[in-house]
C-alpha angles and dihedrals in degrees: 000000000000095000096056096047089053090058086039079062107046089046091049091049091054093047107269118134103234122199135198133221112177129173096280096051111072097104084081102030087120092064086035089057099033107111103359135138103204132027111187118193101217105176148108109305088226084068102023091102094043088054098048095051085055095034099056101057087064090045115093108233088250091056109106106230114210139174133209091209126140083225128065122183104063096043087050099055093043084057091044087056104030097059133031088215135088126307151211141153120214131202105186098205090215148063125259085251091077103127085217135359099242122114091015114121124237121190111212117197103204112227122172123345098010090182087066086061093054089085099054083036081058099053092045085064091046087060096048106258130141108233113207113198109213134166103242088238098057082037092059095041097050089041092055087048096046096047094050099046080063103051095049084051080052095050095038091055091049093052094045095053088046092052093047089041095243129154131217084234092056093045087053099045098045103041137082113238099259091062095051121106112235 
């Protein structure tokens, strides 16, 4: 996914080798995993813990397992269980548009063997990203709440401008950009 390319990228750029297993490549997952430090499960949340279950056999035990969800505590404990490794779960706090990755935030839920995650912790610092430690528990709480304080502005916003028979049209064309949903 896009995210995942955009990290492909950073970690290229800083002289990992990155490699790629998408869907259609499981047929050599064993030559994709062999050897490798990281494996990140970037993909749709409705799949993440299929993948990993999948994923982990293929992984060495000294391989860290990590995971780009907005949730946290499921796709943790499938990796948890999944793989006798280390673990983290990640939350990047940003889209795949960013134009680099400092300043963005990434929260990281510590799993197994936290001290194995220092060094990708580290890089993320290098690159300029504030790392946010959470326990995936207090993650997944402030993120509901979060997301759905979002949502009801959303919603609030849609059922004002019905009531005052605005259109989105009118909204975009009349206000400044600060004012304009997005």
């Amino acid at each position: 996914g896009q995210l995942g390319r955009c990290y492909g990228r950073a970690f290229a750029a800083s002289g990992h080798e990155v490699r790629v297993l998408d869907a259609n490549d499981w047929d050599r997952v064993d030559d994709l995993c062999a050897g490798v430090d990281l494996a990140v499960v970037t993909v749709p949340i409705r799949v993440t813990e299929e993948v990993i279950a999948r994923l982990a056999p293929h992984l060495a035990p000294t391989t860290l397992l990590a995971d780009f969800t907005s949730h946290k505590e499921a796709p943790l404990a499938a990796m948890l269980a999944a793989h006798p490794g280390p673990v983290v779960g990640l939350h990047p706090m940003h889209g795949p548009d960013v134009g680099n990755l400092s300043k963005q935030l990434v929260i990281a839920c510590p799993g197994r063997a936290p001290d194995a995650a220092a060094w990708l912790l580290d890089q993320f610092r290098l690159w300029g990203l504030r790392v946010r430690e959470l326990a995936p528990e207090k993650h997944d709480r402030v993120m509901h709440q979060v997301q759905g304080l979002r949502h009801f502005v959303a919603l609030l916003h849609g059922s004002f401008m019905r009531a005052s028979e605005l259109s989105p049209a009118d909204v975009l064309e009349l206000s400044s950009p600060i004012y304009r949903p997005n």
